[in-house]
N, CA, C and O atoms as a Tinker XYZ file with bonds, in Angstrom:
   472  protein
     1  N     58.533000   44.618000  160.182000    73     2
     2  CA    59.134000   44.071000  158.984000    64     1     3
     3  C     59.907000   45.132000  158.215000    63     2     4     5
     4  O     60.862000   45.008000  157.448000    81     3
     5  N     59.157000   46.343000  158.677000    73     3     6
     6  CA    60.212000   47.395000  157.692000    64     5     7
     7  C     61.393000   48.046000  158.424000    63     6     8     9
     8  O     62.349000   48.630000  157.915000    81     7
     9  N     61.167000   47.855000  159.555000    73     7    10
    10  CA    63.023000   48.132000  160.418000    64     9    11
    11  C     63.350000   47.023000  159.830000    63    10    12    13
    12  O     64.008000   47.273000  158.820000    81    11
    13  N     63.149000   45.591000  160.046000    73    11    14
    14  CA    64.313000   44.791000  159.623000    64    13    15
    15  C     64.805000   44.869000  158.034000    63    14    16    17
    16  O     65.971000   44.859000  157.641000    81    15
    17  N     63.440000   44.960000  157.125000    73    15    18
    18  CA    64.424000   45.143000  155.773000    64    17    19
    19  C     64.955000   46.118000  155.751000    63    18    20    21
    20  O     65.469000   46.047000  154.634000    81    19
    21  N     65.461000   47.694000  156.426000    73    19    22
    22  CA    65.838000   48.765000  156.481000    64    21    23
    23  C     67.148000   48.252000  157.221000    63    22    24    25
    24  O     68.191000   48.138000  156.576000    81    23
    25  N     67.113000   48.050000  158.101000    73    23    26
    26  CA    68.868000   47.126000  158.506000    64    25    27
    27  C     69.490000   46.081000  157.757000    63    26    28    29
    28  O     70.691000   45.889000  157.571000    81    27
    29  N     68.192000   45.230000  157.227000    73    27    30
    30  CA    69.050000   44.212000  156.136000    64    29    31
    31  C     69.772000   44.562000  155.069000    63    30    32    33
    32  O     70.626000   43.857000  154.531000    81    31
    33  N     69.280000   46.188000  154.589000    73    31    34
    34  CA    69.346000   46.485000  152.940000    64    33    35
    35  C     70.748000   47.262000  153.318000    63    34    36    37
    36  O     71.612000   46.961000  152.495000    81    35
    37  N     71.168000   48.065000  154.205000    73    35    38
    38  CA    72.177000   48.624000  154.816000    64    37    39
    39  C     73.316000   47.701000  155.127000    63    38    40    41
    40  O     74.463000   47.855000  154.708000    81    39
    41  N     72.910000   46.755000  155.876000    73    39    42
    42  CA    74.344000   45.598000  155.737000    64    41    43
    43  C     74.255000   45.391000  154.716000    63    42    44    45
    44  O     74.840000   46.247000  154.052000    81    43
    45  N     73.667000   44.433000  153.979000    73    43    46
    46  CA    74.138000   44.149000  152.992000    64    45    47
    47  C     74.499000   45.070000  151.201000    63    46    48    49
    48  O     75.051000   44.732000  150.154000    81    47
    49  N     73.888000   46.174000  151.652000    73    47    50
    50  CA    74.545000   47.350000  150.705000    64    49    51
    51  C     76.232000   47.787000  151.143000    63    50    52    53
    52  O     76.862000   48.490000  150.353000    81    51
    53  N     76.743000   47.420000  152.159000    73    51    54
    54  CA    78.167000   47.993000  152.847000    64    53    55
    55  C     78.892000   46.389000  152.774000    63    54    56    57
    56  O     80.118000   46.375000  152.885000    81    55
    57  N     78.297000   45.264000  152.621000    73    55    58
    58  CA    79.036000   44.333000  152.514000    64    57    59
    59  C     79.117000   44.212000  150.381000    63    58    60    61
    60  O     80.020000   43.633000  149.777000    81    59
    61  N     77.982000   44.893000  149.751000    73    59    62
    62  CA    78.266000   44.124000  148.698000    64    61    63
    63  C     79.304000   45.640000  147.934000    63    62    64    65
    64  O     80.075000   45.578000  146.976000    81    63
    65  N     78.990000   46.717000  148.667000    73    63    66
    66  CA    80.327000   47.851000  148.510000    64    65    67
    67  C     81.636000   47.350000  148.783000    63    66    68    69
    68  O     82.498000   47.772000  148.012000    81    67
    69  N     82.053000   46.485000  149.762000    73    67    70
    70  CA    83.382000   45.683000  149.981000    64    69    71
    71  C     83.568000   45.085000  148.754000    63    70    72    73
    72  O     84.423000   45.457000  147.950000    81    71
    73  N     82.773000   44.139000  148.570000    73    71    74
    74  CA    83.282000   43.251000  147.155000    64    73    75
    75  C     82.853000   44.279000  146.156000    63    74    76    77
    76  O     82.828000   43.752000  145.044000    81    75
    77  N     82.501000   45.553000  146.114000    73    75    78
    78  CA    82.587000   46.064000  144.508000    64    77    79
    79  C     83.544000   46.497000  145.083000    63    78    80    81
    80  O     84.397000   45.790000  144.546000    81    79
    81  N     84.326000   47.385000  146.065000    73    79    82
    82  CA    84.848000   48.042000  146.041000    64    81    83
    83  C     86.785000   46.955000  144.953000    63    82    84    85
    84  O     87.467000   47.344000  144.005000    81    83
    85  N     86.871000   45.674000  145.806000    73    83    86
    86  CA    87.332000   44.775000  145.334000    64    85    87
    87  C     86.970000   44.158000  143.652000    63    86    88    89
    88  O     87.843000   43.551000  143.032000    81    87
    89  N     85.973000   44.342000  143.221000    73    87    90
    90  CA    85.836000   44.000000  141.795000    64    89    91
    91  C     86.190000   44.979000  141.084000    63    90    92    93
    92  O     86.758000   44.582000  140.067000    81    91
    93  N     86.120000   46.020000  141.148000    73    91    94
    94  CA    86.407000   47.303000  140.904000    64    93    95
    95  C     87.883000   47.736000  140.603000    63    94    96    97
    96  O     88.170000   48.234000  139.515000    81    95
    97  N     88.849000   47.530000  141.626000    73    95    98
    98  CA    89.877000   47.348000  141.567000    64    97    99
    99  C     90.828000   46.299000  140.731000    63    98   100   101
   100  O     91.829000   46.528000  140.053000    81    99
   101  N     90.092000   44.952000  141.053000    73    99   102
   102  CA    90.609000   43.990000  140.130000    64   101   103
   103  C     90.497000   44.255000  138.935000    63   102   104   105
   104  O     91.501000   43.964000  138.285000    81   103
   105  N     89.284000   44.904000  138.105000    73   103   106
   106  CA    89.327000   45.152000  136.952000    64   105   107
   107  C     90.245000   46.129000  136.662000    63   106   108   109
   108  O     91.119000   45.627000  135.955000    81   107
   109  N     90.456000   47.283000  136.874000    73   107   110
   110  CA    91.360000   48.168000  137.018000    64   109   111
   111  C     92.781000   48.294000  137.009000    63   110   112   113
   112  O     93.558000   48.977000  136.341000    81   111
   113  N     92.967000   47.164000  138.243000    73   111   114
   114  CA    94.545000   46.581000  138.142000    64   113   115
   115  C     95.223000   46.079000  136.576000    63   114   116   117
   116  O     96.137000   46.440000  135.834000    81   115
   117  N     94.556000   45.422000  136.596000    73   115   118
   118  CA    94.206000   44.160000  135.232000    64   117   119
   119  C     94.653000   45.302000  133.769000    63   118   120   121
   120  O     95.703000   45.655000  133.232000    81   119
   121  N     93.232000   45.562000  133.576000    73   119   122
   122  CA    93.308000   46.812000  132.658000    64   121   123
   123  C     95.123000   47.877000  132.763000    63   122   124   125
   124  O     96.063000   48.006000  131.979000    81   123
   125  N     94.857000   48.349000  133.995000    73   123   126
   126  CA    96.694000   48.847000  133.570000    64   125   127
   127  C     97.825000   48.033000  133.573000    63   126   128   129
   128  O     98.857000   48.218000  132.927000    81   127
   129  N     97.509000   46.903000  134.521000    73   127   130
   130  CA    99.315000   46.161000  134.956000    64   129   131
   131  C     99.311000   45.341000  133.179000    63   130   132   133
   132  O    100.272000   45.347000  132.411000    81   131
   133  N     98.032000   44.747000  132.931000    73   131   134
   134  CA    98.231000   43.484000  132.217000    64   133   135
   135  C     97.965000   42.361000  132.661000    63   134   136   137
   136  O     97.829000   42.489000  133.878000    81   135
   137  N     97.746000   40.872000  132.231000    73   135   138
   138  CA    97.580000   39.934000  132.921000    64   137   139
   139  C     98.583000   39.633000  133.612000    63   138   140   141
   140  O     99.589000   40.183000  133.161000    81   139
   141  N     98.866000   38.726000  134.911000    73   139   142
   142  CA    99.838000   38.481000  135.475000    64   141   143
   143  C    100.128000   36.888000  135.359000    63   142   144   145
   144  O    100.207000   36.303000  136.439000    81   143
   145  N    100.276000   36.199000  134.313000    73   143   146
   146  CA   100.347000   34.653000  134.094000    64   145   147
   147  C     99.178000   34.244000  133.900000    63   146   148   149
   148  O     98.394000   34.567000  133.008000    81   147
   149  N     98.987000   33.149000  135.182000    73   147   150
   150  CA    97.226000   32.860000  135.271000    64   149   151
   151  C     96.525000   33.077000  136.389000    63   150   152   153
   152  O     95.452000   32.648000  136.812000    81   151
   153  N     97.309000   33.803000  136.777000    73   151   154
   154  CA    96.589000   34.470000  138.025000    64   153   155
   155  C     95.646000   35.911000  137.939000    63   154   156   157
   156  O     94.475000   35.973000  138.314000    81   155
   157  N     96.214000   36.732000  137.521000    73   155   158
   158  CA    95.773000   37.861000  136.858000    64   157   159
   159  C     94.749000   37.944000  135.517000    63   158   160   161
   160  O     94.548000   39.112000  135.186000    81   159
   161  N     94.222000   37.175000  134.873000    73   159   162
   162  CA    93.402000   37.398000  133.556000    64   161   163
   163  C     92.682000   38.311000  133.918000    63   162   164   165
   164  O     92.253000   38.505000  135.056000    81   163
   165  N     92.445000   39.130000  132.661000    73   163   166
   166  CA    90.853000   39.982000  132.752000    64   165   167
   167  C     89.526000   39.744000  132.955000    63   166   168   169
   168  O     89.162000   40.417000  131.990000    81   167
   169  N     88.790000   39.454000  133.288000    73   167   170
   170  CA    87.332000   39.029000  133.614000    64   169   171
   171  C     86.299000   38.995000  132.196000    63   170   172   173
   172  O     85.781000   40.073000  132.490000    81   171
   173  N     85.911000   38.787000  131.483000    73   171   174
   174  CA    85.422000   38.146000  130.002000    64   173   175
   175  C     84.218000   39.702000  130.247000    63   174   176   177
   176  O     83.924000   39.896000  129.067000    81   175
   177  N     83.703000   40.433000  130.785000    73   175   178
   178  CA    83.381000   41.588000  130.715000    64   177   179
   179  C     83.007000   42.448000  131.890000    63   178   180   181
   180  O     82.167000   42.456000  132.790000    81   179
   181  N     83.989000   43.147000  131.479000    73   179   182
   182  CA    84.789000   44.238000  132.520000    64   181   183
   183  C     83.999000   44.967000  133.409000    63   182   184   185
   184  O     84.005000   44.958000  134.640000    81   183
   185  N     83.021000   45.875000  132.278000    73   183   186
   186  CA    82.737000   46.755000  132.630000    64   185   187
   187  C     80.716000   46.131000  133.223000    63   186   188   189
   188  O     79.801000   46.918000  133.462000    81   187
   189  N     80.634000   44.766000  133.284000    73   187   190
   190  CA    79.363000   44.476000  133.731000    64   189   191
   191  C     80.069000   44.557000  135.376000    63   190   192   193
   192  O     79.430000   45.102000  136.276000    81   191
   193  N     81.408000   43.968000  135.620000    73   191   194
   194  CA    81.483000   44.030000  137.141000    64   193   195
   195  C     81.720000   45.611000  137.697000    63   194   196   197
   196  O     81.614000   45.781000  138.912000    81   195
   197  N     82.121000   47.067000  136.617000    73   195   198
   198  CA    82.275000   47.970000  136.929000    64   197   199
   199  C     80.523000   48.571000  137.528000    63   198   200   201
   200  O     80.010000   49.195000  138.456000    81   199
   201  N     80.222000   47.984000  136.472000    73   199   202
   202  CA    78.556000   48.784000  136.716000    64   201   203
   203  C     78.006000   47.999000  138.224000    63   202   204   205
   204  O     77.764000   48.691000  139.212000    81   203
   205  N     77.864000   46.602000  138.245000    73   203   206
   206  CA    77.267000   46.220000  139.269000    64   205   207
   207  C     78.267000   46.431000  140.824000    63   206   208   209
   208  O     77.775000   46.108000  141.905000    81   207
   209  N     79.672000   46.998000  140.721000    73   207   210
   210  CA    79.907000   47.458000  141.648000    64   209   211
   211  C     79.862000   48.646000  142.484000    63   210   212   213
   212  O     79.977000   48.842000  143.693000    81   211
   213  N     79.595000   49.609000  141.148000    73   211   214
   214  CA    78.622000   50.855000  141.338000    64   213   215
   215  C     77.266000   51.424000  141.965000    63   214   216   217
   216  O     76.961000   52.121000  142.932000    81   215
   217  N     76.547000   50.707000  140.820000    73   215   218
   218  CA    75.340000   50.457000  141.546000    64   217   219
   219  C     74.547000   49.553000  142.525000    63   218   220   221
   220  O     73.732000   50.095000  143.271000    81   219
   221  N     74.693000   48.477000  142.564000    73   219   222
   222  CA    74.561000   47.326000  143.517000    64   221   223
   223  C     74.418000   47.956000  145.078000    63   222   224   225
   224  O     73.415000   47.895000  145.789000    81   223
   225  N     75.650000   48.548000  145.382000    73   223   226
   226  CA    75.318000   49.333000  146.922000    64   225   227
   227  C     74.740000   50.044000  146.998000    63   226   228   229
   228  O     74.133000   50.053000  148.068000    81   227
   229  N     74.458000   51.055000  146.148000    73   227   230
   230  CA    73.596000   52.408000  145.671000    64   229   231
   231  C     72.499000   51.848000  145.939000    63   230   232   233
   232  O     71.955000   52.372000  146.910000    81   231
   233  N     71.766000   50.747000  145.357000    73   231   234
   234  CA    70.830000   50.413000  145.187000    64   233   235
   235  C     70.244000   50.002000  146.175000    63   234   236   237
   236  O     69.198000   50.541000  146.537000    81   235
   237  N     70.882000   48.761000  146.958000    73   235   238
   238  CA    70.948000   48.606000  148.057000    64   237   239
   239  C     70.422000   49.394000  149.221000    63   238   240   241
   240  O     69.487000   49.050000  149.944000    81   239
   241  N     71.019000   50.316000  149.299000    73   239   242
   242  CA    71.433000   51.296000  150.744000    64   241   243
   243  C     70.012000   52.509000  150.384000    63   242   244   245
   244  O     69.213000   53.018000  151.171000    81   243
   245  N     70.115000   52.621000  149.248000    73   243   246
   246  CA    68.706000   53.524000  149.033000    64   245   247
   247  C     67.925000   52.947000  149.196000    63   246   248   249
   248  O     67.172000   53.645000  149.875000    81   247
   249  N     67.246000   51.534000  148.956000    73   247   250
   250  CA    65.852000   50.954000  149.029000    64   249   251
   251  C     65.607000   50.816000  150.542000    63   250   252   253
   252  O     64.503000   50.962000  151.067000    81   251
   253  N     67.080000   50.433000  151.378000    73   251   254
   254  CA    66.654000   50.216000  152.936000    64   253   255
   255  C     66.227000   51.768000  153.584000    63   254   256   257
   256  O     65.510000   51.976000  154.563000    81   255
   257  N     66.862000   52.701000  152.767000    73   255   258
   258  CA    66.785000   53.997000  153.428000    64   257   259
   259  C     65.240000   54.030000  153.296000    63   258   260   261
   260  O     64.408000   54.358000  154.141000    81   259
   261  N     65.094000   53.671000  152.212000    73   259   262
   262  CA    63.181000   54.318000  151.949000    64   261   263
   263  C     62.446000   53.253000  152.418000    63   262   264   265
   264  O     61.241000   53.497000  152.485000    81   263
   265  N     62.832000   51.991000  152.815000    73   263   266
   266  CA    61.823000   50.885000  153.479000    64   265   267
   267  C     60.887000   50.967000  154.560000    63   266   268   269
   268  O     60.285000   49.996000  155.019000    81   267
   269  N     60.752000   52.431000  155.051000    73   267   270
   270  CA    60.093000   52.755000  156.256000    64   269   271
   271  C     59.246000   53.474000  155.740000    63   270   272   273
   272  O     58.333000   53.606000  156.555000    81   271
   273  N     58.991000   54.151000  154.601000    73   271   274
   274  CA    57.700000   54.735000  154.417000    64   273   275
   275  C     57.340000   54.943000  152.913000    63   274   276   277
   276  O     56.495000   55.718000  152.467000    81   275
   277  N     58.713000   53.506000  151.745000    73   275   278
   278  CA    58.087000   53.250000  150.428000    64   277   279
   279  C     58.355000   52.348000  149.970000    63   278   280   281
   280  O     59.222000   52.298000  149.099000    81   279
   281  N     57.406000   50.853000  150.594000    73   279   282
   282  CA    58.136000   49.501000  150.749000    64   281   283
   283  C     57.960000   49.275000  149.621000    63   282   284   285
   284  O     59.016000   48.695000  149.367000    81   283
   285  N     57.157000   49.298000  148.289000    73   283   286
   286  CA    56.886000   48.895000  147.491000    64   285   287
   287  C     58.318000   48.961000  146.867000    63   286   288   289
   288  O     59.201000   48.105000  146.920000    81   287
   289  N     58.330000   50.017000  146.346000    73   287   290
   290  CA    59.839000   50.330000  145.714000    64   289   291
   291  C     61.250000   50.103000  146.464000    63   290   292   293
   292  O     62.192000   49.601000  145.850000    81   291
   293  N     61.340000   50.422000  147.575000    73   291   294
   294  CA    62.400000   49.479000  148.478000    64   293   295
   295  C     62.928000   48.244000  148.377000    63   294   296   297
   296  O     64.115000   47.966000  148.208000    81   295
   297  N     61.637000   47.212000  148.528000    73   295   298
   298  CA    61.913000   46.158000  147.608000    64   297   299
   299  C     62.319000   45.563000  146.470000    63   298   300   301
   300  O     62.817000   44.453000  146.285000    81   299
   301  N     62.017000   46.528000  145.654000    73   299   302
   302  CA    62.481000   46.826000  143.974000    64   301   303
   303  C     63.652000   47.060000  144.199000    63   302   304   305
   304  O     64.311000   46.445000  143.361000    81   303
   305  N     64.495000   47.789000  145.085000    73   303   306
   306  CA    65.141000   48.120000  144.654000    64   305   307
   307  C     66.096000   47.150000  145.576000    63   306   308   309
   308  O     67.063000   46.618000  145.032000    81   307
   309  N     65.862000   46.945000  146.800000    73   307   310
   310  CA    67.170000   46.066000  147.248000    64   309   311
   311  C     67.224000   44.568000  146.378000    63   310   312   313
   312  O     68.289000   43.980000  146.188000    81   311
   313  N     65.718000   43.990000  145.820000    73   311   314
   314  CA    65.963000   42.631000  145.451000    64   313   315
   315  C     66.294000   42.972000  143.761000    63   314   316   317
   316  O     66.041000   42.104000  142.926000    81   315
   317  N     66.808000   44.146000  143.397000    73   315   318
   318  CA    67.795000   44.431000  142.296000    64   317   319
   319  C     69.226000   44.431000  142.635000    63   318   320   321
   320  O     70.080000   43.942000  141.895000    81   319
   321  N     69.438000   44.908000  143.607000    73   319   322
   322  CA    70.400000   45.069000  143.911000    64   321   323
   323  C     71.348000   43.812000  144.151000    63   322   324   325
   324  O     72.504000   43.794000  143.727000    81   323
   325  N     70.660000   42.557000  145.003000    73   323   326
   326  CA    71.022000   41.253000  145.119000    64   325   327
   327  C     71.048000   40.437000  143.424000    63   326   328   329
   328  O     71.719000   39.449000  143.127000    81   327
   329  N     70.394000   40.973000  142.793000    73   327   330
   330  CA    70.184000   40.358000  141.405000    64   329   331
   331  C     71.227000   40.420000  140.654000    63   330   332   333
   332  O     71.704000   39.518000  139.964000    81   331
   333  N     71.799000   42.112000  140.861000    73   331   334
   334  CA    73.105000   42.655000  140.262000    64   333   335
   335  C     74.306000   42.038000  140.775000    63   334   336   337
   336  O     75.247000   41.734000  140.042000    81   335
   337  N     74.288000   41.851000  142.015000    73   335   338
   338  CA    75.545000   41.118000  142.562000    64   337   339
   339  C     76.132000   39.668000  141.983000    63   338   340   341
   340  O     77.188000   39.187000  141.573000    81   339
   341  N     74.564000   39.246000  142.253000    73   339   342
   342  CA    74.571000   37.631000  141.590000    64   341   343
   343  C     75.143000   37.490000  140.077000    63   342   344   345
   344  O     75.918000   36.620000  139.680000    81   343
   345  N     74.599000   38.510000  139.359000    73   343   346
   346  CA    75.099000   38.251000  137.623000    64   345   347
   347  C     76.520000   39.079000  137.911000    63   346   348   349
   348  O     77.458000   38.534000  137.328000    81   347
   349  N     76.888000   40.220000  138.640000    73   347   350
   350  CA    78.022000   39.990000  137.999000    64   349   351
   351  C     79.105000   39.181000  138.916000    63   350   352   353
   352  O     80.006000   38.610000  138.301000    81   351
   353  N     79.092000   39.114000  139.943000    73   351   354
   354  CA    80.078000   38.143000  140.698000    64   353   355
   355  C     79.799000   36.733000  140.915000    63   354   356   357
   356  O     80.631000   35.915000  141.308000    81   355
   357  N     78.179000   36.415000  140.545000    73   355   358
   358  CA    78.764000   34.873000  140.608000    64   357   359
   359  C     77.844000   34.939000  142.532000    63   358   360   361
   360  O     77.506000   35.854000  143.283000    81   359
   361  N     77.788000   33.499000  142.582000    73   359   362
   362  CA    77.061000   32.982000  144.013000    64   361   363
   363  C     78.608000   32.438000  144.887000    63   362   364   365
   364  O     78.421000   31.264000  145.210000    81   363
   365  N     79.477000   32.729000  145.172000    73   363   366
   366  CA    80.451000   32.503000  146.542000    64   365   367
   367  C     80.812000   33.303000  147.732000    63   366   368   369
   368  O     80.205000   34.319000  148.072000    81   367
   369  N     81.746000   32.839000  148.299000    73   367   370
   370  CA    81.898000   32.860000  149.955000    64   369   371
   371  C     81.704000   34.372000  150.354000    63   370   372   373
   372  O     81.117000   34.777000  151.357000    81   371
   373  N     82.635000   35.533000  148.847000    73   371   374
   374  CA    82.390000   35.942000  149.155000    64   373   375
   375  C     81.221000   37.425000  148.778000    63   374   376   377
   376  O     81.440000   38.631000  148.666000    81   375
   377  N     79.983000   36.597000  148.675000    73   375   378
   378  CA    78.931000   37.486000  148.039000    64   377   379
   379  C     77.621000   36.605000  148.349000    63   378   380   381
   380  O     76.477000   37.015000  148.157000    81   379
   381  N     77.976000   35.236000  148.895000    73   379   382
   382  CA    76.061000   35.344000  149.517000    64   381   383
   383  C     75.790000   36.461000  150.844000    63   382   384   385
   384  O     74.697000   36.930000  151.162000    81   383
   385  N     76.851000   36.674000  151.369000    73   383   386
   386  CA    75.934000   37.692000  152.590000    64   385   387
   387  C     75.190000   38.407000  151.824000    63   386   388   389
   388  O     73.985000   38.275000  151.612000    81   387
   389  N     76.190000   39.458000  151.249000    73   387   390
   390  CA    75.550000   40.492000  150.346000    64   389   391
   391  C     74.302000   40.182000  149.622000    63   390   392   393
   392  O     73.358000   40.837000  150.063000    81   391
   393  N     74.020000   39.443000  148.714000    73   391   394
   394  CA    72.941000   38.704000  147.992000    64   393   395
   395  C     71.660000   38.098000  148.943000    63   394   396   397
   396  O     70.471000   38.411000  148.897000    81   395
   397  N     72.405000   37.036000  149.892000    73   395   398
   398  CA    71.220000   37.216000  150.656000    64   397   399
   399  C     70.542000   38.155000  151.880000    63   398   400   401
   400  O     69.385000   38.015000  152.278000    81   399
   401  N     71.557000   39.192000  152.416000    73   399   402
   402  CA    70.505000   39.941000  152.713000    64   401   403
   403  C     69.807000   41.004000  152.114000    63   402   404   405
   404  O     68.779000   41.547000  152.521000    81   403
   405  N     70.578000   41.288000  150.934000    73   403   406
   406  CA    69.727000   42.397000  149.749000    64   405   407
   407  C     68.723000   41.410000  149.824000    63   406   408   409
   408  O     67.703000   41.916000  150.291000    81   407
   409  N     68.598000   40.355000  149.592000    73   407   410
   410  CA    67.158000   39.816000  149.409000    64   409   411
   411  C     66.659000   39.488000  149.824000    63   410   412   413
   412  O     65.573000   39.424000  149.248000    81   411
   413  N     66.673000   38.931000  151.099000    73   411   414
   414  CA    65.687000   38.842000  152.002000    64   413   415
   415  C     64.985000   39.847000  152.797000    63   414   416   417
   416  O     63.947000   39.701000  153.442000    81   415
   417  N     65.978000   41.282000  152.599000    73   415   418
   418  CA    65.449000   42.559000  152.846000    64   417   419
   419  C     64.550000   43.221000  152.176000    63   418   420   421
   420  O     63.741000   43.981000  152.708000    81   419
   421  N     64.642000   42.911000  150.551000    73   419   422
   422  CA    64.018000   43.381000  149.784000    64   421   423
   423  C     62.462000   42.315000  149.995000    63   422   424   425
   424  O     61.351000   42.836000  149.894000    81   423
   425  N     62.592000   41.158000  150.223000    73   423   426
   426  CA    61.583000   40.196000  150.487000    64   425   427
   427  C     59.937000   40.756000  151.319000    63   426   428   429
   428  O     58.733000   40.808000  151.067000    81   427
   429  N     61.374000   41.242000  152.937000    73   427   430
   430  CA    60.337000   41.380000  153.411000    64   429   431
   431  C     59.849000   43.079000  153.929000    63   430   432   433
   432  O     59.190000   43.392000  154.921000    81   431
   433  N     60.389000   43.895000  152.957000    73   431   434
   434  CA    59.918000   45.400000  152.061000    64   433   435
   435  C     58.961000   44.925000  151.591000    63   434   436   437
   436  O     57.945000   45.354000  152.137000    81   435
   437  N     58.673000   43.824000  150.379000    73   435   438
   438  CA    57.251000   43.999000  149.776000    64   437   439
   439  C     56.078000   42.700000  150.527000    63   438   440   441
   440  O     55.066000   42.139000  150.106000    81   439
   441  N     56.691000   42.650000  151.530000    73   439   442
   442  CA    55.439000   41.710000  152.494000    64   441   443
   443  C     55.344000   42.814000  153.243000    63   442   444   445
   444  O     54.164000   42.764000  153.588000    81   443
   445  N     55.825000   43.834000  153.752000    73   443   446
   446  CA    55.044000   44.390000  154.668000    64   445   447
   447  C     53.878000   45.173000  154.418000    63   446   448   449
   448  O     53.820000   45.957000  153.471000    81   447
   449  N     52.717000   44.947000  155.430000    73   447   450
   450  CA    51.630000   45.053000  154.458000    64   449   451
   451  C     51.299000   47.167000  155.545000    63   450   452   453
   452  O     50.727000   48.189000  155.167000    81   451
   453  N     51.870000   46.886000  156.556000    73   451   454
   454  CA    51.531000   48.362000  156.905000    64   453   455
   455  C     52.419000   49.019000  157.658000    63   454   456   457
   456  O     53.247000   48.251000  158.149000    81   455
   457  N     52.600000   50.393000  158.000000    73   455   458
   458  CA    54.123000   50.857000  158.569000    64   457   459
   459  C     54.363000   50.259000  160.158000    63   458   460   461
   460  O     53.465000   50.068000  160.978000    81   459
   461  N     55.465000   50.077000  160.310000    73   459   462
   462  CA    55.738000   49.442000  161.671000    64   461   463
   463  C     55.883000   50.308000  163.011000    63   462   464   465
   464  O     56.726000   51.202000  163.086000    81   463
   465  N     54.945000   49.971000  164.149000    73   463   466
   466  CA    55.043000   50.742000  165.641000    64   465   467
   467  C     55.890000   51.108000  165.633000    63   466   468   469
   468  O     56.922000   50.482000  165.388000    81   467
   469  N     55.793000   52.421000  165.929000    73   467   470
   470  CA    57.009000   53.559000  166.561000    64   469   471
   471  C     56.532000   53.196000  168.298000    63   470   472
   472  O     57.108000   53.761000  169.227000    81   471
């Protein structure tokens, strides 16, 4: 259980880095170009999608790293990480991967009850 949440928390820390890397930018664009009609508006707060695109993968990618020998907190930290995604981007096409495997990784980090056969 702790290889798989350790691969789950890794994809989905590098998929929810794609969409920050993309929220990130959009805010950014925005902020210097200006709005572009109604296509372009600013996002109603900016800097919640700056932070959760920051940390979200961070968070992510560290809890799978440590899921092999500190599930407790692993879990903490990838099913934060899916939490962060969710509030700041919202549940679509493109952010359930990310969301659900931060969390189902983080899930089964705090079910595992002992370290897994080498």
């Amino acid at each position: 259980m702790r290889n798989a949440a350790l691969t789950l928390g890794l994809i989905g820390g590098v998929l929810a880095m794609i969409v920050g890397f993309f929220g990130y930018g959009y805010t950014e664009f925005v902020a210097s170009h200006g709005a572009i009609g109604d296509f372009g508006n600013q996002v109603d707060h900016p800097m919640v999608i700056k932070l959760a695109s920051f940390l979200a993968p961070i968070l992510a990618i560290a809890g799978a790293a440590m899921a092999r020998s500190q599930n407790i907190p692993a879990g903490v930290l990838m099913l934060a990480a899916a939490v962060g995604i969710y509030v700041a981007f919202g549940f679509s096409v493109f952010t359930m991967f990310p969301i659900a495997m931060c969390g189902l990784g983080g899930v089964l980090a705090l079910a595992a009850r002992q370290p897994d056969a080498h």
